[in-house]
Backbone as a printed PyTorch tensor [residue, N CA C, xyz], in Angstrom:
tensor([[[189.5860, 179.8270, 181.6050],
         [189.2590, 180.6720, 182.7390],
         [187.7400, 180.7580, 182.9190]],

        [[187.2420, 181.3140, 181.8480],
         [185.3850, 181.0540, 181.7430],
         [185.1640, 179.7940, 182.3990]],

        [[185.6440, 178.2770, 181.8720],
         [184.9620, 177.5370, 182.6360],
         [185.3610, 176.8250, 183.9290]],

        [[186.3220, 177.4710, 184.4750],
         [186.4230, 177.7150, 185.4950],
         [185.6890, 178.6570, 186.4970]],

        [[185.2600, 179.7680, 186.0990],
         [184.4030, 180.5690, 186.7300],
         [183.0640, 179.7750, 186.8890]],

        [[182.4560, 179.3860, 186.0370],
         [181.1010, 178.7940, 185.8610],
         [181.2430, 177.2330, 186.9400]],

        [[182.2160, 176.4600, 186.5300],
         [182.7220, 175.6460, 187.9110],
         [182.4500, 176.2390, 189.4110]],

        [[183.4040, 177.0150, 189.5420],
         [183.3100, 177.6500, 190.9290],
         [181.9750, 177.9350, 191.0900]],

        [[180.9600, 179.3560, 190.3980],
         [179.8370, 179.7130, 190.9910],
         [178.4980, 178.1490, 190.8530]],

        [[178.8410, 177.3980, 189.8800],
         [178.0990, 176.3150, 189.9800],
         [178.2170, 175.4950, 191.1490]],

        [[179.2080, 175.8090, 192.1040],
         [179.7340, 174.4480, 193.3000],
         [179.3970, 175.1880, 194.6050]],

        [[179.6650, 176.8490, 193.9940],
         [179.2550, 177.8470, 195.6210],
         [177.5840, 177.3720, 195.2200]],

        [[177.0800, 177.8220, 194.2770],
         [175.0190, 177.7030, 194.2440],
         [174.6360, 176.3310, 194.6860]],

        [[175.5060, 175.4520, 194.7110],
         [174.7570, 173.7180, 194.9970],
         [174.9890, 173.4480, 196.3310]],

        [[176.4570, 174.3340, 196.7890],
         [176.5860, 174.6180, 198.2470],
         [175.8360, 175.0740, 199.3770]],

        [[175.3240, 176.5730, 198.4760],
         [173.9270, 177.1760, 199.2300],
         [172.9330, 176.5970, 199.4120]],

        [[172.3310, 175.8610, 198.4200],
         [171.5130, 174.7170, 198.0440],
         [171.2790, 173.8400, 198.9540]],

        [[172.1770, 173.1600, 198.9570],
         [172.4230, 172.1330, 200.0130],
         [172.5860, 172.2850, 201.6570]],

        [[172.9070, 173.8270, 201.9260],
         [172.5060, 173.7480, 203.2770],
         [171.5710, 173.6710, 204.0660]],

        [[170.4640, 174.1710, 203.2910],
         [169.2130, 174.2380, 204.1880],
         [167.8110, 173.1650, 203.6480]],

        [[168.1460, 172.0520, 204.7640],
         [167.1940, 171.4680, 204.8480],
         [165.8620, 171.7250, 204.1350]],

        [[165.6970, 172.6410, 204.3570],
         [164.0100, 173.5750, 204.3150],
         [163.3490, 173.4450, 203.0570]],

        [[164.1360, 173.7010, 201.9330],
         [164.2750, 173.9600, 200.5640],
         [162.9440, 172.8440, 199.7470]],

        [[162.1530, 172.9480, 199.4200],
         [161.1970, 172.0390, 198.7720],
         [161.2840, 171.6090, 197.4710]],

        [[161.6520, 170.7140, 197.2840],
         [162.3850, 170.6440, 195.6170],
         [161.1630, 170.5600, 194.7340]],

        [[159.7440, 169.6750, 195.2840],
         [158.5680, 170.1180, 194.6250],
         [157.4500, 169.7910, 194.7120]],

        [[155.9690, 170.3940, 195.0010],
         [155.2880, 169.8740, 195.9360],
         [153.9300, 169.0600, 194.3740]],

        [[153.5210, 168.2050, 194.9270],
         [152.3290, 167.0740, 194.6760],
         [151.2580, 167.4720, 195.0590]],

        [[150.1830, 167.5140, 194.9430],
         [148.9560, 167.8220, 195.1470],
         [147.9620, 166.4640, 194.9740]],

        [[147.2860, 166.2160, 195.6510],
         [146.4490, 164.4420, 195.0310],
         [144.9100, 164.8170, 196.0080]],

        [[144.1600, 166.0310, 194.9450],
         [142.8920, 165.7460, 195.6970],
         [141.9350, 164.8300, 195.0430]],

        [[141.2240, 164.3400, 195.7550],
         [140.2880, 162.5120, 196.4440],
         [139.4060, 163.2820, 195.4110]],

        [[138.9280, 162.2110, 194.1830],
         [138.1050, 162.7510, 193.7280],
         [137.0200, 161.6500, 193.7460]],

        [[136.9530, 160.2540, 193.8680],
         [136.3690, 159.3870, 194.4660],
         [136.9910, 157.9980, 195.0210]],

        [[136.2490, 157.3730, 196.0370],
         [136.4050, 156.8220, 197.4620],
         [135.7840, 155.0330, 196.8280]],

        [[136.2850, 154.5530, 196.5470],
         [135.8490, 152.7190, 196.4030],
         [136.5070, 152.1000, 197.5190]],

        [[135.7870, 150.7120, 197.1960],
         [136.0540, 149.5730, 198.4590],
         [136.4090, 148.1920, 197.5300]],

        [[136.7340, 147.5650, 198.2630],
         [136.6010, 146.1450, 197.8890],
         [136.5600, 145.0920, 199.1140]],

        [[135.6310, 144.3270, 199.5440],
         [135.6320, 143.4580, 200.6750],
         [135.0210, 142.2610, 200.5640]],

        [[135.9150, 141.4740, 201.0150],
         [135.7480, 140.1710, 200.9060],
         [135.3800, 139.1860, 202.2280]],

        [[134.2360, 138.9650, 202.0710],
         [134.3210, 137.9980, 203.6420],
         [133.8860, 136.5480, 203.1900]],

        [[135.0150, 135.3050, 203.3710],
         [134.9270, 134.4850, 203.3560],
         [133.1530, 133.6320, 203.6870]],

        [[132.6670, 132.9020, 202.5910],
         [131.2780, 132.1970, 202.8530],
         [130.1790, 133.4740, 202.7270]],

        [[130.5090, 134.3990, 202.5600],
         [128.9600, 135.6480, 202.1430],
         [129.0300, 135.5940, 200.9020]],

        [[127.8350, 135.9320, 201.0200],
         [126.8950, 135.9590, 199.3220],
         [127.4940, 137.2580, 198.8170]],

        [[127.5550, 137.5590, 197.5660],
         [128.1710, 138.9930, 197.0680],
         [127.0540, 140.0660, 197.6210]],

        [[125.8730, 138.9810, 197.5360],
         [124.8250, 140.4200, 197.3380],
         [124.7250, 140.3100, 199.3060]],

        [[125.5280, 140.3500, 200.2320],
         [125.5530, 140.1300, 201.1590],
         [125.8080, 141.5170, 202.0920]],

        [[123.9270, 141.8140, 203.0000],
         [124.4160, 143.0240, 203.5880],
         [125.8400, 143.4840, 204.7640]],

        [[126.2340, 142.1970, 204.8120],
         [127.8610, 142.2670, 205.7660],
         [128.7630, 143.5380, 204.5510]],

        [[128.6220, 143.3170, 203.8820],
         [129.8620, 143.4050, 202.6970],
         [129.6810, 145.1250, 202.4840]],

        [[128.2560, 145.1280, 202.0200],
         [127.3510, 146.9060, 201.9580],
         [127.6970, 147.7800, 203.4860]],

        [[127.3360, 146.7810, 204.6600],
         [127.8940, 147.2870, 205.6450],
         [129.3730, 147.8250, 206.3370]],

        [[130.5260, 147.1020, 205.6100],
         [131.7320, 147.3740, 205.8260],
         [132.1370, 148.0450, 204.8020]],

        [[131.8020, 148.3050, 203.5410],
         [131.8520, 149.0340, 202.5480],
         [131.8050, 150.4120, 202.7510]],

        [[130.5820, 150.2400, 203.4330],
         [130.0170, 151.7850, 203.7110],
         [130.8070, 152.2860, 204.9310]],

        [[131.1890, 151.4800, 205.8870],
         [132.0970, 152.0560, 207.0670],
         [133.3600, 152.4060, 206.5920]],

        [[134.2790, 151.6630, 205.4650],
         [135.4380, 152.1800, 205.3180],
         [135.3730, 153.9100, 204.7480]],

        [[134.2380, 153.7480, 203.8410],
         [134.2270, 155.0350, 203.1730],
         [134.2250, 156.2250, 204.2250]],

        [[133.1440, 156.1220, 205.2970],
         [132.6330, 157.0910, 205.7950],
         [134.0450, 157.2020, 207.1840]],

        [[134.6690, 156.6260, 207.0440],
         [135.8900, 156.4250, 208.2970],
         [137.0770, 156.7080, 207.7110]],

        [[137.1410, 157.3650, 206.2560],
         [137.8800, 157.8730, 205.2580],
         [138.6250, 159.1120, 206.3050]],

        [[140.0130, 158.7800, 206.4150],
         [140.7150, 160.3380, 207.0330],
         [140.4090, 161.4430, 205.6720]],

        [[140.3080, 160.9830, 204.3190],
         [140.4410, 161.8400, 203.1060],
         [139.1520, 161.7660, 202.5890]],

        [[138.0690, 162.3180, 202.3020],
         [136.8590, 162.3320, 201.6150],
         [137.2060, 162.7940, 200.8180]],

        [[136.2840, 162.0550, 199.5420],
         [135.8370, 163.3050, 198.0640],
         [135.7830, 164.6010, 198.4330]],

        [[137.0130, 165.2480, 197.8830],
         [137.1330, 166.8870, 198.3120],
         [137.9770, 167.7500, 198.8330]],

        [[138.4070, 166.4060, 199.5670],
         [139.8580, 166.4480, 200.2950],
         [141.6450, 166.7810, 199.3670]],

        [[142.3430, 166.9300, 199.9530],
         [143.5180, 166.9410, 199.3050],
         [144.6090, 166.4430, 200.3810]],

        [[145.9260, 165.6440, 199.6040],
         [146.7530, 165.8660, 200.3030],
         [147.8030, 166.4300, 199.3430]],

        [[148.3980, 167.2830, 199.5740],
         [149.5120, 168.0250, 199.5710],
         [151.3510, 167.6040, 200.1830]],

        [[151.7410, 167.2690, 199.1150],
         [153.2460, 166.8230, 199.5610],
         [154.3020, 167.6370, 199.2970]],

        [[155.3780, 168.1480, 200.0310],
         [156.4280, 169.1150, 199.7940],
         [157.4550, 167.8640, 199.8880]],

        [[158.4130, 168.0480, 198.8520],
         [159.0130, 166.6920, 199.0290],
         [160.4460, 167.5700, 199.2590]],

        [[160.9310, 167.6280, 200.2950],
         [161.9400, 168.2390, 200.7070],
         [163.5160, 167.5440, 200.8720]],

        [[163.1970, 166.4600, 200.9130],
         [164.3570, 165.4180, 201.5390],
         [164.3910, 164.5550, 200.5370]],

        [[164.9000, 163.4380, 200.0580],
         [164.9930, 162.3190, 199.1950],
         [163.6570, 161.6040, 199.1810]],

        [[163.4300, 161.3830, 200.5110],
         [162.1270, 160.5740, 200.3920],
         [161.4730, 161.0380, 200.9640]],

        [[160.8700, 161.8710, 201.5490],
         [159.4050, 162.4410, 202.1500],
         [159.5970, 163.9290, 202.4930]],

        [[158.8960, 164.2520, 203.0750],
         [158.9880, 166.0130, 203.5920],
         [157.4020, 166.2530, 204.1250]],

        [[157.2350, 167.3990, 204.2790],
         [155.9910, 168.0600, 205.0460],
         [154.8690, 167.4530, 204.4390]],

        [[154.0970, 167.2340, 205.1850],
         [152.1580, 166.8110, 204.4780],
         [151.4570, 167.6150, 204.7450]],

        [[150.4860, 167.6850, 204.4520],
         [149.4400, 168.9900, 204.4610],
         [147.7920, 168.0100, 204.2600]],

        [[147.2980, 168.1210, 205.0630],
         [145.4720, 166.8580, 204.7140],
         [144.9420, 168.1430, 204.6990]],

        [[144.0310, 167.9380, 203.8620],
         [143.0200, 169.1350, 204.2890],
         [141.3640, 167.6450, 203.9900]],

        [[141.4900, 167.1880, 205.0390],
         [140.6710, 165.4310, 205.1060],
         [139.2250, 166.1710, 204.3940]],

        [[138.3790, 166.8290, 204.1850],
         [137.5010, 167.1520, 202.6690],
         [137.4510, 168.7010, 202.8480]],

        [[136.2820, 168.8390, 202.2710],
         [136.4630, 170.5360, 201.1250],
         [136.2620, 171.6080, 202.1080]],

        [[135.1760, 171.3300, 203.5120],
         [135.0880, 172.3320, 204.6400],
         [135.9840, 171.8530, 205.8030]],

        [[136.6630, 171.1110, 205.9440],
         [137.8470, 171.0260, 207.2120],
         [139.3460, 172.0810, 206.7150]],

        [[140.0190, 172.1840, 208.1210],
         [141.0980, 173.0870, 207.7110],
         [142.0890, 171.8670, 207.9600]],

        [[143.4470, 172.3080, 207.4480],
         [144.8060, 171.4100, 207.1700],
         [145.3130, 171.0110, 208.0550]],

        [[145.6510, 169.6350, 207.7440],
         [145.9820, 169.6180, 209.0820],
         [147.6580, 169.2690, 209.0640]],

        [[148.6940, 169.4820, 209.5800],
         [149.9140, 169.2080, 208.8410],
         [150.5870, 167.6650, 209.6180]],

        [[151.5140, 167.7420, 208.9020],
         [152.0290, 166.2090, 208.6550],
         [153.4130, 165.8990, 208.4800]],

        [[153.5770, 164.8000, 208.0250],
         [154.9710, 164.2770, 207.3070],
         [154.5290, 163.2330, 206.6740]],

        [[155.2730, 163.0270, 205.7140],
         [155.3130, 161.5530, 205.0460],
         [156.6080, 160.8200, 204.6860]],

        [[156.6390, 159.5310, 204.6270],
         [157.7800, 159.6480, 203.9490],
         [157.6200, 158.6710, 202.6110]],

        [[158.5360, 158.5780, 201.7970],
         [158.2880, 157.7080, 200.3060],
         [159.7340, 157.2570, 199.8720]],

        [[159.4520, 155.6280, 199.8510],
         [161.4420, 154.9230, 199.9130],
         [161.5370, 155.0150, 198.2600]],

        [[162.4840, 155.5780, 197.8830],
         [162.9420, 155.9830, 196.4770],
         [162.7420, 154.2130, 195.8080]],

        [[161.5740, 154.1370, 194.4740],
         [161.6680, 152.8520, 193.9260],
         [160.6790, 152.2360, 194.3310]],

        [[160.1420, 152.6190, 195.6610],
         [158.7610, 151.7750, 196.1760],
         [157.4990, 152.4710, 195.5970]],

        [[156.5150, 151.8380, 195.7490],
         [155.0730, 152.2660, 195.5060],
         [154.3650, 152.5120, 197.0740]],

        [[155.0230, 152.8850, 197.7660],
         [154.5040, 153.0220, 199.1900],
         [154.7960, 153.8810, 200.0310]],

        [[153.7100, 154.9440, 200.1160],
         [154.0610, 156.3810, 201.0720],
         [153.3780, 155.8590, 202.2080]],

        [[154.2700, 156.6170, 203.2300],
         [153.7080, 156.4260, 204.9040],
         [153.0430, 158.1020, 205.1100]],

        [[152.0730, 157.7840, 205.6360],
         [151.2460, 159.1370, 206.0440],
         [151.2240, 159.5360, 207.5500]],

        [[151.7330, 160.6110, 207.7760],
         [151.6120, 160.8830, 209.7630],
         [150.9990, 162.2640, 209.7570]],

        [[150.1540, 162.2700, 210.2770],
         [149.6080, 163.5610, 210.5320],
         [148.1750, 163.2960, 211.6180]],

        [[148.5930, 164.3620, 212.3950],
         [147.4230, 164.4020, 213.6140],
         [147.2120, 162.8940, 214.3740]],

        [[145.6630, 162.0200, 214.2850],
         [145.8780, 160.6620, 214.8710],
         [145.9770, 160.0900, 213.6730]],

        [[146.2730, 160.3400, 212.7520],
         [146.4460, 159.0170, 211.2680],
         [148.0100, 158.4980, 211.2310]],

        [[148.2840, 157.8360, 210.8550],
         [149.2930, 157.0400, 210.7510],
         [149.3260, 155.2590, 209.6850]],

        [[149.3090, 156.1020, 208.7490],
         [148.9020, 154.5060, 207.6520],
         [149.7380, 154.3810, 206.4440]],

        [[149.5420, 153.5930, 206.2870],
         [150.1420, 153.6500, 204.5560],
         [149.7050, 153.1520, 203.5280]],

        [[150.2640, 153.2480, 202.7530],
         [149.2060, 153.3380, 201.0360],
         [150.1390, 152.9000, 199.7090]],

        [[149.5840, 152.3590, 199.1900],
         [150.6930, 151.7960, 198.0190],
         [149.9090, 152.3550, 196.8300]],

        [[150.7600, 152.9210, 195.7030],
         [150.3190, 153.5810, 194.7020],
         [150.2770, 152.8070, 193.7710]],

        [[149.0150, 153.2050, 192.5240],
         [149.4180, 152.8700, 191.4930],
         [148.4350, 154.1180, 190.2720]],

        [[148.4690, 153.4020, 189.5080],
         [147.8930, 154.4000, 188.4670],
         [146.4220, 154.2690, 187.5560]],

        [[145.5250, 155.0000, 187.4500],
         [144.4430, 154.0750, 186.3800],
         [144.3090, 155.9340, 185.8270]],

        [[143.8870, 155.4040, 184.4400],
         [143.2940, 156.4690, 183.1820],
         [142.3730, 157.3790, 183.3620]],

        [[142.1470, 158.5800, 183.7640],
         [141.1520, 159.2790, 183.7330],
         [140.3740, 159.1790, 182.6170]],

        [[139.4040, 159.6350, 182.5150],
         [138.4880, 160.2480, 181.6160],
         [138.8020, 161.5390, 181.3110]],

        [[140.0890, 162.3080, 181.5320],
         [140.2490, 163.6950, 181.3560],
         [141.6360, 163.5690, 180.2810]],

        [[141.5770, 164.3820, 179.6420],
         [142.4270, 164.5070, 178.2990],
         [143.3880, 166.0440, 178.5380]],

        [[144.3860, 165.3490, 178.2960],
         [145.7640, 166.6580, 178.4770],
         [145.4510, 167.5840, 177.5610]],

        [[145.4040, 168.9700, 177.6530],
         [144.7290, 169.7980, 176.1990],
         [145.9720, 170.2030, 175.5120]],

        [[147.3730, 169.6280, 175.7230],
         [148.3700, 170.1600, 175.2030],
         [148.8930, 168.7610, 174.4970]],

        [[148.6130, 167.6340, 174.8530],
         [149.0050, 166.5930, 174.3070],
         [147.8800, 165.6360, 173.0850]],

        [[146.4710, 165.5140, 174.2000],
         [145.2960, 165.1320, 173.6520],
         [145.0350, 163.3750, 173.8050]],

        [[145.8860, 163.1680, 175.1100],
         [145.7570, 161.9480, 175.8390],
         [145.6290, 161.6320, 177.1060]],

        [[144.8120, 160.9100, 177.3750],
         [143.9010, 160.7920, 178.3870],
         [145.0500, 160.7950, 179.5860]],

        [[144.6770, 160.9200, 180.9870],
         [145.2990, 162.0850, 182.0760],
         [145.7530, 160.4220, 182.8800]],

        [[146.5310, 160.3520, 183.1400],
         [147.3590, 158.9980, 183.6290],
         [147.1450, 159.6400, 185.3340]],

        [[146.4460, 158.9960, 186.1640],
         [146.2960, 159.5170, 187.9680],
         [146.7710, 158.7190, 188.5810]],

        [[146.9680, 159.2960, 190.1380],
         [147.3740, 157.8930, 190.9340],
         [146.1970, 158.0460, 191.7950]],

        [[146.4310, 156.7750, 192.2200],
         [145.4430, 156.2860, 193.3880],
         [145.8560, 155.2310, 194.3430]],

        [[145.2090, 155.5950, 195.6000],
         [145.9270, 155.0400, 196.8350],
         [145.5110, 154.1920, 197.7840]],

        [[146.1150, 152.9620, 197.8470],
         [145.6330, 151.2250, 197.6750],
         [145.6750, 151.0010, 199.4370]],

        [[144.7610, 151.3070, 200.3460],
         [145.2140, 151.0060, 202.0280],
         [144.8750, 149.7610, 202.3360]],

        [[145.2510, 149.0020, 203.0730],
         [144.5810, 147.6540, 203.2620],
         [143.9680, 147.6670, 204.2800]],

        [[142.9820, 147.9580, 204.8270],
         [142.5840, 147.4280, 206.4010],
         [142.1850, 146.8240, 206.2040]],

        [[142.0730, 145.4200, 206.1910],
         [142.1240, 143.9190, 206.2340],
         [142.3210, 143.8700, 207.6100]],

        [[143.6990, 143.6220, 208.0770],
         [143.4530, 143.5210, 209.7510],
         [143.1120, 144.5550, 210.5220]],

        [[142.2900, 145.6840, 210.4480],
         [141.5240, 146.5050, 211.4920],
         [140.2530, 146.1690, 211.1930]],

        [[139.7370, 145.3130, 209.8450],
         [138.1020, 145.0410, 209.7260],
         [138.5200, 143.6130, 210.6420]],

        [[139.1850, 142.8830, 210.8470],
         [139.2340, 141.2500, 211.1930],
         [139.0860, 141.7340, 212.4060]],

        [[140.0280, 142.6780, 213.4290],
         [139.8230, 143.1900, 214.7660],
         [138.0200, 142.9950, 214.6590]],

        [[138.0660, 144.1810, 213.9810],
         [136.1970, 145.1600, 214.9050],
         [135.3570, 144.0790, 213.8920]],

        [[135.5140, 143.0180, 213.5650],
         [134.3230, 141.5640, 213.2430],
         [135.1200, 140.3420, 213.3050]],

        [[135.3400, 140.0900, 214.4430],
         [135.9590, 138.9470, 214.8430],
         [135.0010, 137.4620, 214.6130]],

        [[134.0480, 137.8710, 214.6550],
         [133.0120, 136.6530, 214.0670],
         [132.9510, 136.4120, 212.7760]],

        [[133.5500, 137.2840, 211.7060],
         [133.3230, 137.2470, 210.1320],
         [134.6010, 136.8480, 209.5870]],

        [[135.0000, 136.2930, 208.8770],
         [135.8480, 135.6600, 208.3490],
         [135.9710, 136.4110, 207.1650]],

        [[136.8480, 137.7520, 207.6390],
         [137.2810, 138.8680, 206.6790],
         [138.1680, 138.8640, 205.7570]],

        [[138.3790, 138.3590, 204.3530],
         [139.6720, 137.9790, 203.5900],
         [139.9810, 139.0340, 203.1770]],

        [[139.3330, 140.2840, 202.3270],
         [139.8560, 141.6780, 202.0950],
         [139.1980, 142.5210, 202.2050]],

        [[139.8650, 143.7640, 202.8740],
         [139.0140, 145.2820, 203.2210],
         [139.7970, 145.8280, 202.9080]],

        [[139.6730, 146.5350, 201.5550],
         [140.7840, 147.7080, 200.4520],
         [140.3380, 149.3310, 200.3840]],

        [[140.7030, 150.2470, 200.9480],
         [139.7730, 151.5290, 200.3590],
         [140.9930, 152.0860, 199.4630]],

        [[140.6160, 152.7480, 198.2110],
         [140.7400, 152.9700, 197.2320],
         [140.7110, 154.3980, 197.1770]],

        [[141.6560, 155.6540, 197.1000],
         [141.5040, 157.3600, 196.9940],
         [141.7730, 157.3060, 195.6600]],

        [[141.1840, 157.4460, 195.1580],
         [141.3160, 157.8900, 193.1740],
         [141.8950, 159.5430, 193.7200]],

        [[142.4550, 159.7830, 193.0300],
         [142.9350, 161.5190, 192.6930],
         [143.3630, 162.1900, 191.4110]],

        [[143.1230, 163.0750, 191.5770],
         [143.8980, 164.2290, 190.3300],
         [144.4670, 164.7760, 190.4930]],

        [[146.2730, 164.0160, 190.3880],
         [147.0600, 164.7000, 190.4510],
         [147.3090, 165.9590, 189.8570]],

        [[148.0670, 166.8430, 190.6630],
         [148.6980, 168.0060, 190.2850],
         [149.7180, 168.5300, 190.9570]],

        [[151.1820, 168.2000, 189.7930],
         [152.5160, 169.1810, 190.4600],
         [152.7760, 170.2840, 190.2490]],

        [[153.5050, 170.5730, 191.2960],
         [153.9560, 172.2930, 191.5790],
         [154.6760, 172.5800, 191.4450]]])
């Protein structure tokens, strides 16, 4: 009879559960703690001011600056509400995202942005104080490759990568 009771109120609570959309199962936090490039233009010299020049445009054309956060409520299987707050004095701006269960690739929509980003992971320099091993982050891989080939159609652009390092934190 007991586990029958615990049956039943376990199937009414997953019931309630399950009706409302709304429900945030748990939100991500990933503020930008620094902004890299990588660009490649076919026949330039490394030390080539083309390269310093598109370098410096991806950064500064960053929807997310050092400072910034994005904020994910992951409500649904694969995506839910976004939240940019694009650096440390702008206000939020809200969103959606979504993320295909198994991929390394969130889609970002909010305001005029609309991009996507493939994740992966590199080692902080910051140490877990409960474990005493270094802080495993993600960071977020965009390609504009074809929006640098558009706006320098004369340069023979092979890669334009910007790079959001973050510190994660879940909620």
């Amino acid at each position: 009879m007991k586990k029958h009771l615990i049956l039943l109120l376990a199937t009414a609570l997953c019931a309630t559960a399950c009706e409302d959309g709304d429900d945030v199962f748990y939100t991500v936090e990933y503020p930008i703690t620094d902004l890299q490039t990588k660009v490649e233009v076919t026949g330039a010299a490394p030390d080539s001011p083309i390269l310093d020049e598109i370098a410096e445009h991806i950064v500064i054309t960053a929807p997310v600056a050092v400072g910034g956060v994005y904020s994910m409520d992951f409500s649904v299987y694969n995506g839910g509400a976004l939240r940019v707050k694009p650096n440390d004095q702008a206000e939020v701006i809200g969103g959606t995202f979504t993320k295909e269960p198994g991929e390394r690739v969130i889609h970002f929509m909010y305001g005029e942005q609309d991009y996507i980003a493939k994740t992966s992971y590199y080692q902080s320099q910051e140490k877990d104080p409960a474990t005493g091993l270094y802080v495993r982050n993600v960071v977020f891989i965009v390609d504009l490759t074809d929006k640098y080939q558009e706006m320098y159609p004369d340069r023979e652009i092979a890669r334009a990568i910007r790079y959001e390092y973050t510190a994660t934190r879940t909620k």
